[in-house]
C-alpha positions as CSV (number, residue, x, y, z in Angstrom):
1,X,-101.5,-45.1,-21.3
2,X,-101.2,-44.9,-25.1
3,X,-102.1,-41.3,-25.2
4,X,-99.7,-41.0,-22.4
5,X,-96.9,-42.2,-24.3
6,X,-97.4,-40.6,-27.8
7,X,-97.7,-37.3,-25.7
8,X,-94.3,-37.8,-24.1
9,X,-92.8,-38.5,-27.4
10,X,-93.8,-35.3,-28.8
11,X,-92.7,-33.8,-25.9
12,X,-89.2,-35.1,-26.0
13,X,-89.4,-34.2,-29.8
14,X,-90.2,-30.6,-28.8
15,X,-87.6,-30.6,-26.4
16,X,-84.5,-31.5,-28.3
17,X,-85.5,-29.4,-31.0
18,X,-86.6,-26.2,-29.0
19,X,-82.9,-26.7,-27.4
20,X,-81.0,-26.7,-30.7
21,X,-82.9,-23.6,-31.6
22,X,-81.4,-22.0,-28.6
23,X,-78.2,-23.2,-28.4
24,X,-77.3,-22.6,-32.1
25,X,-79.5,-19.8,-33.2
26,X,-79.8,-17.7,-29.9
27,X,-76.4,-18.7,-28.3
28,X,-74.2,-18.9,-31.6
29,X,-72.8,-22.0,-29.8
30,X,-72.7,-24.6,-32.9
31,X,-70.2,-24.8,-34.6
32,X,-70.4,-24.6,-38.5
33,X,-69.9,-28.3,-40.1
34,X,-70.7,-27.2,-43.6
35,X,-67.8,-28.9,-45.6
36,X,-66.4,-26.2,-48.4
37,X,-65.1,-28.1,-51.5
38,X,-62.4,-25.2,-53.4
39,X,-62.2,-25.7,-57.2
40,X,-58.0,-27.0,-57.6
41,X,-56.4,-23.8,-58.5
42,X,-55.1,-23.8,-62.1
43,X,-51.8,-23.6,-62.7
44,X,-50.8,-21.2,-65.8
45,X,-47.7,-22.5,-67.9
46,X,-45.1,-21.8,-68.0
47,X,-44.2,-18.8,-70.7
48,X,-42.4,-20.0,-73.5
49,X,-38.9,-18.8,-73.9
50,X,-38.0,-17.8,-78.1
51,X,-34.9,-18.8,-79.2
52,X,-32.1,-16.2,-79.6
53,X,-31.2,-15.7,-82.7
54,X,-27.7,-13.7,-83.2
55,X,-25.7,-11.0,-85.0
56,X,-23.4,-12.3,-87.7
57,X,-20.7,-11.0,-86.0
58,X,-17.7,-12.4,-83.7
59,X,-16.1,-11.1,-80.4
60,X,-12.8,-11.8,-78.7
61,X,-12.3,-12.3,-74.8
62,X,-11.3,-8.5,-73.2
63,X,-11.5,-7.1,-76.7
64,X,-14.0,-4.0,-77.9
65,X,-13.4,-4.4,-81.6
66,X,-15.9,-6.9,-83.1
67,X,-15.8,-9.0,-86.8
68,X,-18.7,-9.2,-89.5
69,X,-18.8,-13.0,-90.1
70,X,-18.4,-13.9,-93.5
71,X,-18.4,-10.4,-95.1
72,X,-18.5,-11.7,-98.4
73,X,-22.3,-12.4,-98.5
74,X,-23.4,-8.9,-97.0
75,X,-24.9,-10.3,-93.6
76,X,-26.8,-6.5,-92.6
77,X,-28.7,-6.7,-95.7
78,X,-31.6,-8.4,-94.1
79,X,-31.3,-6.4,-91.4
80,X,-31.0,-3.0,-93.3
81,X,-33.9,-4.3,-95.5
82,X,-36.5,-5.1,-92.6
83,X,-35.9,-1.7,-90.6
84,X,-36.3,-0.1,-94.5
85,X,-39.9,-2.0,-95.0
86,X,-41.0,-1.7,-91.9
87,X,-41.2,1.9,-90.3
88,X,-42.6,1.4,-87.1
89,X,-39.7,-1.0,-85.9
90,X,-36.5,-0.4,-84.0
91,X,-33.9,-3.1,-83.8
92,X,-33.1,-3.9,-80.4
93,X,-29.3,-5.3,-79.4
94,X,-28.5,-7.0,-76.7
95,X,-24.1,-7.1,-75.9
96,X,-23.3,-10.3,-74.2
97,X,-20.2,-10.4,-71.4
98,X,-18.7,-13.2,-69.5
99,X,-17.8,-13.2,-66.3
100,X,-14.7,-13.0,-66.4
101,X,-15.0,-9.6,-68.5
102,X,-15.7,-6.6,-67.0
103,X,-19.3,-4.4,-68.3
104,X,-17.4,-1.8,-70.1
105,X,-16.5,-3.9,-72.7
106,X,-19.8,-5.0,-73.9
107,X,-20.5,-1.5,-74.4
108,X,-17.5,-1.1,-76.6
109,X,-18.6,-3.7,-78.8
110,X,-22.4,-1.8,-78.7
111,X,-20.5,0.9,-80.4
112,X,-18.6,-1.0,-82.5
113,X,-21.5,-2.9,-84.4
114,X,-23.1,0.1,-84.4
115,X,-20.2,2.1,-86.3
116,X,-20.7,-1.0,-88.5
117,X,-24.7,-0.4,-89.0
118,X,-24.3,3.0,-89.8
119,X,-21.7,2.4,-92.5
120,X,-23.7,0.1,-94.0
121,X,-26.7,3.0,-94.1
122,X,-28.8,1.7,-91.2
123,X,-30.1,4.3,-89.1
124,X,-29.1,3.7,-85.7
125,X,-31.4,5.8,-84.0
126,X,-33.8,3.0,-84.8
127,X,-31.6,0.6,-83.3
128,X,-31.2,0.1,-79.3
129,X,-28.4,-1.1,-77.5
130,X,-28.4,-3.3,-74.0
131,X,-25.6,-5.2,-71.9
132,X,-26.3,-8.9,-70.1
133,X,-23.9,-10.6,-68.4
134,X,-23.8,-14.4,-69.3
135,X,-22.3,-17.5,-69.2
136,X,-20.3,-16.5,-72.4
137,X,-17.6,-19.4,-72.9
138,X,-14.9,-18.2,-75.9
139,X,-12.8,-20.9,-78.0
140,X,-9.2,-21.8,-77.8
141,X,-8.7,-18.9,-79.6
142,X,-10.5,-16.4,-77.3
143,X,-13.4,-16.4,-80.3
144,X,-17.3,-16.2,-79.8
145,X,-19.6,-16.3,-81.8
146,X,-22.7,-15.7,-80.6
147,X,-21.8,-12.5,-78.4
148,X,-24.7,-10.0,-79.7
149,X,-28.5,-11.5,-79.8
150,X,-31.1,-9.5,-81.7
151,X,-35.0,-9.2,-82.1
152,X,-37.0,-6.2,-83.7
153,X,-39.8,-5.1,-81.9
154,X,-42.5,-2.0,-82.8
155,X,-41.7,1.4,-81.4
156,X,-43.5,3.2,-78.5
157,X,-45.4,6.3,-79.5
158,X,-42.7,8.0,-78.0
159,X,-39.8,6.4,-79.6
160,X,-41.3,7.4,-83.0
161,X,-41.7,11.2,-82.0
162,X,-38.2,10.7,-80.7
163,X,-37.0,9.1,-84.6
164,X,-39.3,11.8,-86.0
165,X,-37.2,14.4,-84.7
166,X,-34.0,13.2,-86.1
167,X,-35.9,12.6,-89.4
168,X,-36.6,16.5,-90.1
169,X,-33.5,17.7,-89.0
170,X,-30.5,15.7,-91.2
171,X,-27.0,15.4,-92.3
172,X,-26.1,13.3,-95.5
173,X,-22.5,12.1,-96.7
174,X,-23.6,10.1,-99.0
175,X,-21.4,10.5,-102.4
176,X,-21.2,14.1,-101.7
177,X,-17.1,14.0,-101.6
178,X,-17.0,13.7,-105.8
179,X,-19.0,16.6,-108.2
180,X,-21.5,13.6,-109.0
181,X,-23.8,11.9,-107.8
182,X,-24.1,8.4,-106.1
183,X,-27.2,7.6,-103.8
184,X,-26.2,5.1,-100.8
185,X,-27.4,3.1,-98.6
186,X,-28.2,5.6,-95.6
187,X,-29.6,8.2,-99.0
188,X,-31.8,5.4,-99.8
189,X,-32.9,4.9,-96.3
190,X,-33.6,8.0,-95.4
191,X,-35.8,8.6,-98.3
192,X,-37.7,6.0,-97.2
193,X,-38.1,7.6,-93.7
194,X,-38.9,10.8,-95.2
195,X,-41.9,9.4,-97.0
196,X,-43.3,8.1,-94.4
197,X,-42.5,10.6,-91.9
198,X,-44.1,13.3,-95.1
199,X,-47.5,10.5,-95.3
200,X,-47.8,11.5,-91.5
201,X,-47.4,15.4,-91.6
202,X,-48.8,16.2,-95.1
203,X,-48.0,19.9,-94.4
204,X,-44.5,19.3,-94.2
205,X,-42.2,21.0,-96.4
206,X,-38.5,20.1,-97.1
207,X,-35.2,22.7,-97.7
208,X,-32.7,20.9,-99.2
209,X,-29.3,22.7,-98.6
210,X,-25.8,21.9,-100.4
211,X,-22.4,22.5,-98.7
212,X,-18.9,21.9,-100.0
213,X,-15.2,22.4,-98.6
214,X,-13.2,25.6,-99.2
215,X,-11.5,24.0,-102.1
216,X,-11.6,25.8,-105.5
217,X,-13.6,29.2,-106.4
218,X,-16.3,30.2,-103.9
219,X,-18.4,30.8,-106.3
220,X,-18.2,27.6,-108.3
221,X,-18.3,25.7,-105.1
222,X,-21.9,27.6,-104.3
223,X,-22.9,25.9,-107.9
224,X,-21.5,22.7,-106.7
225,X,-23.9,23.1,-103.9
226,X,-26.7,23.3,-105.7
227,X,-26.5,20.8,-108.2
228,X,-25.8,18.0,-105.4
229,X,-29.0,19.1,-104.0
230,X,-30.8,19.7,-107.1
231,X,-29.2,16.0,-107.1
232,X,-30.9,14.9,-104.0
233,X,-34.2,16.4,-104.8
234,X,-34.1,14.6,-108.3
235,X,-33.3,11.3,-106.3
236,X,-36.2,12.0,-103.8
237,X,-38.7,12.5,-105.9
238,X,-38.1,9.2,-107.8
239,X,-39.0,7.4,-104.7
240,X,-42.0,9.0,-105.3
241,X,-41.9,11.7,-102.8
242,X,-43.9,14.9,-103.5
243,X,-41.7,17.3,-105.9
244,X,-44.2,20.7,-104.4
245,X,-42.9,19.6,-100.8
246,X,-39.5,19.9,-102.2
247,X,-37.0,23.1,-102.5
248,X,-33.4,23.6,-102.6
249,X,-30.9,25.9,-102.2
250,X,-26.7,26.2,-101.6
251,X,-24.7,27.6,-99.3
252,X,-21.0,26.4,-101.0
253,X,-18.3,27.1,-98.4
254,X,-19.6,29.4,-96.1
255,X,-20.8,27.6,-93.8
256,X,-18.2,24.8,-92.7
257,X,-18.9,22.6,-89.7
258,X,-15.2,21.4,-89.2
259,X,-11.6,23.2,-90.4
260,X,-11.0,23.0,-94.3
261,X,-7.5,23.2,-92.9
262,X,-7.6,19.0,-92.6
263,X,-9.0,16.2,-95.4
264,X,-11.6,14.8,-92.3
265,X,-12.5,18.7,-91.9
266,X,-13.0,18.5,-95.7
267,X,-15.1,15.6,-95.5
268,X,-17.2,16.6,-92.6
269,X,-18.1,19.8,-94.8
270,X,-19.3,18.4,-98.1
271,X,-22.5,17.5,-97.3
272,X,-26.3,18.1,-97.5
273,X,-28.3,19.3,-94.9
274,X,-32.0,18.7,-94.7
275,X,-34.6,20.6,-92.6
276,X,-38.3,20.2,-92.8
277,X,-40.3,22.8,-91.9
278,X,-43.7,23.8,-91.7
């Protein structure tokens, strides 16, 4: 009876077991109970906003002209100096508008600060422009100051070929009205630009051509020519550009790009040209 017993045990054993086999391995018919703990997901933080940080100059409600604040201490030095020591850099703009405004105008006031830059000797093609539309609040007097925010950031490959360009192919005003010689800020800058722009192609050359109005003798004006770029060659090489890369030459009044018949024509044509070559 013992045996008996042990026997049906093992039989019973045998039993439930041989039918799980078949039921869950055979028949797929078990469901899967395995309990599948995920790792909590991280969350990534939030990116940190920078501050703006602003142009020192001051809008008016519905108007395109813009004011440099406090003139007196020459606020686009730092910026004129940073875009100087740092080549590879464009100065990027962004032209605030309320709600109230309508889009054209920050674009005015683009052009207006950038009238302002270039008079100061900053090269604007280093400088880019954008419009946002914001909750811009203005003073009892119609007065913001904080309509233009700024950051520099370092130029695409292709935004330097594009400033490349503009560097070998030139126009300069700078003092070239008088029969001497006084080196600016956009001279000064763009000797700087040349340098580097000479340190990339180093088989570069640069023609240096003088111009004048068709005031006085033709042929003293064609000597007037040539001793502002004689001038502007002298100048360059003190910044410790290459003298052999350098040549000049003068074309006096024969070539005007405006009417000598007008003092802006006359302005417009006194003036040194620059082309590099190879």
């Amino acid at each position: 009876m013992k045996h008996f017993f042990i026997a049906f045990v093992l039989f019973c054993t045998w039993l439930y077991f041989g039918f799980q086999y078949y039921e869950c391995k055979v028949k797929n018919l078990c469901e899967d109970t395995t309990v599948v703990i995920e790792e909590p997901k991280a969350i990534p933080p939030k990116p940190v906003e920078k501050p703006l940080t602003f142009l020192p100059f001051s809008i008016e409600k519905n108007v395109a002209n813009v004011s440099i604040i406090d003139s007196t201490l020459n606020p686009l030095q730092s910026f004129y100096d940073r875009l100087n020591a740092n080549q590879d850099e464009e100065l990027v703009i962004t032209s605030f508008f309320s709600r109230a405004e309508n889009g054209t105008i920050a674009l005015s006031r683009s052009e207006s600060v950038k009238n302002a830059l270039a008079d100061f000797g900053v090269n604007t093609d280093r400088v880019v422009f954008q419009t946002k539309q914001t909750d811009l609040t203005f003073s009892d007097e119609d007065v913001n100051l904080k309509g233009f925010a700024y950051e520099f950031q370092k130029m695409s490959k292709e935004r330097m070929q594009a400033i490349d360009k503009g560097i070998s192919s030139k126009i300069l005003y700078a003092g070239f009205g008088s029969k001497t010689f006084k080196p600016d800020n956009t001279l000064n800058a763009y000797a700087l630009e040349l340098k580097s722009y000479l340190e990339k192609h180093p088989t570069k050359k640069v023609e240096i051509i003088g111009h004048t109005d068709s005031n006085g003798d033709a042929a003293a004006n064609l000597w007037f020519g040539k001793e502002r770029a004689k001038s502007v060659m002298d100048y360059f090489i003190s910044q410790d550009i290459d003298a052999s890369k350098l040549t000049i030459s003068s074309k006096g009044e024969t070539a005007p790009i405006a009417p000598n018949s007008t003092l802006e024509g006359q302005r417009l044509n006194r003036r040194i040209e620059i082309n590099i070559t190879n």
